[in-house]
Each structure stands twice: as structure tokens, then as C-alpha cells.
C-alpha positions, 0 to 999 in steps of 0.5 A: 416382542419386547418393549424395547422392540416395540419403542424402537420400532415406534421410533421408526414408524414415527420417522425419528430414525431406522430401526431394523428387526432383522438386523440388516446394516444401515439402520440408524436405531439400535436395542440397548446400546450404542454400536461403534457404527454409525456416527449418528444414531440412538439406542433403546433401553429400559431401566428401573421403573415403579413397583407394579400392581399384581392385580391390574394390567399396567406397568410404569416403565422407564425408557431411556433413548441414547442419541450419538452424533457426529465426531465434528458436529455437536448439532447432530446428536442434539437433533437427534435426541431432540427429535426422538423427545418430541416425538415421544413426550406427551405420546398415549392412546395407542397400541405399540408395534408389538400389541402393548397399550400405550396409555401415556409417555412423559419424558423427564426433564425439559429436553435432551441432557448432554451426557458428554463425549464417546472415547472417539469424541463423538457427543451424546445425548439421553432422552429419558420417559416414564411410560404407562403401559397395559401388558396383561398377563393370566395373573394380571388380566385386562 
């Protein structure tokens, strides 16, 4: 499992959206990137993040969650977004759906930033998080 499956599955264990493995329609929280459908949902997606130790087990990665609202509600991508950075910000101490220790999540900034419009002028927010993570390897053993 990856660690975008894994916050995504996260996303949905903590009830902030549904997030569907097997790719079944009707999910509301999708891997990397916003589908044309539905309105209202968010994507995972892991972008650049700090230059890893070779010798010990954890990773500073960075996750983005993108949340999209509604065409004629800007609320609705709002609460989304913030409803995916209250559940994620300060979150550590636990094992990830996939088998990942989740040593601690801090999301940057203050809150959701709005990023604009879709081409179908629904609004969108980003939540981004630093998280430290311990994944050992044979060349990094925990």
C-alpha cells in the first residue's frame, strides 16, 4: 500500500470523506487527482519533501489533500478542506491503514488556502502537512 492509500484510507477511517480501494463510484476521496465527478470531494497527493537519512527508518514527506466544492456553494469545498486539516494536524502515534508509524502530522499554514476556481467554476482548497513517517527497509531497519 502507498502512503497516498494509506492517508486516504486514513481520511476515511476518521470520517472526513469516503475513500474506495477498489474503485467502486461513490467515493467522495480520490488518489492524486481531482475526478471531473463528483462536485464535492478531495484528492491525496504527496509532493517533495526533506532529504531522507539512509541509516534510520523515517521520512519527512509532504501530503497535499485538494478539496473541491460545489459549483454554487463556496462553503462546500471550504468545509471540506477544513475538515480534512482538523483531522489531520497535530495527528501522530499511530499506525497507518497500510502498516506506516505515524510519528506526527503538522499541516502548514493556518488552515485551508483557497487555490481558485475549477474550469467549471467550482471552488477549491489545499490542505498541505509535513508528516514524519517510519518505513523500514533492509537498508534502513527500525
Amino acid at each position: 500500500m502507498t502512503l497516498t492509500e494509506e492517508v486516504a484510507q486514513l481520511l476515511d477511517e476518521l470520517g472526513v470523506g469516503d475513500y474506495r480501494a477498489d474503485g467502486t463510484p461513490g467515493g467522495t476521496i480520490y488518489l492524486t487527482a481531482l475526478p471531473d465527478s463528483p462536485d464535492a470531494c478531495m484528492a491525496v497527493a504527496r509532493y517533495g519533501g526533506t532529504e531522507a537519512d539512509s541509516r534510520e527508518p523515517y521520512d519527512e514527506v509532504s501530503v497535499q489533500v485538494r478539496a473541491r466544492g460545489t459549483a454554487t456553494d463556496v462553503r462546500t469545498g471550504e468545509a471540506l478542506a477544513q475538515s480534512a486539516y482538523d483531522a489531520l494536524h497535530g495527528l501522530g502515534y499511530r499506525t497507518l491503514p497500510g502498516g506506516t508509524w505515524l510519528q506526527l502530522a503538522v499541516c502548514t499554514g493556518s488552515g485551508p488556502a483557497y487555490i481558485g476556481r475549477d474550469a467549471s467554476g467550482r471552488d477549491e482548497w489545499t490542505v498541505n502537512l509535513h508528516a514524519e513517517v517510519m518505513r523500514v527497509t533492509e537498508n534502513r531497519p527500525g
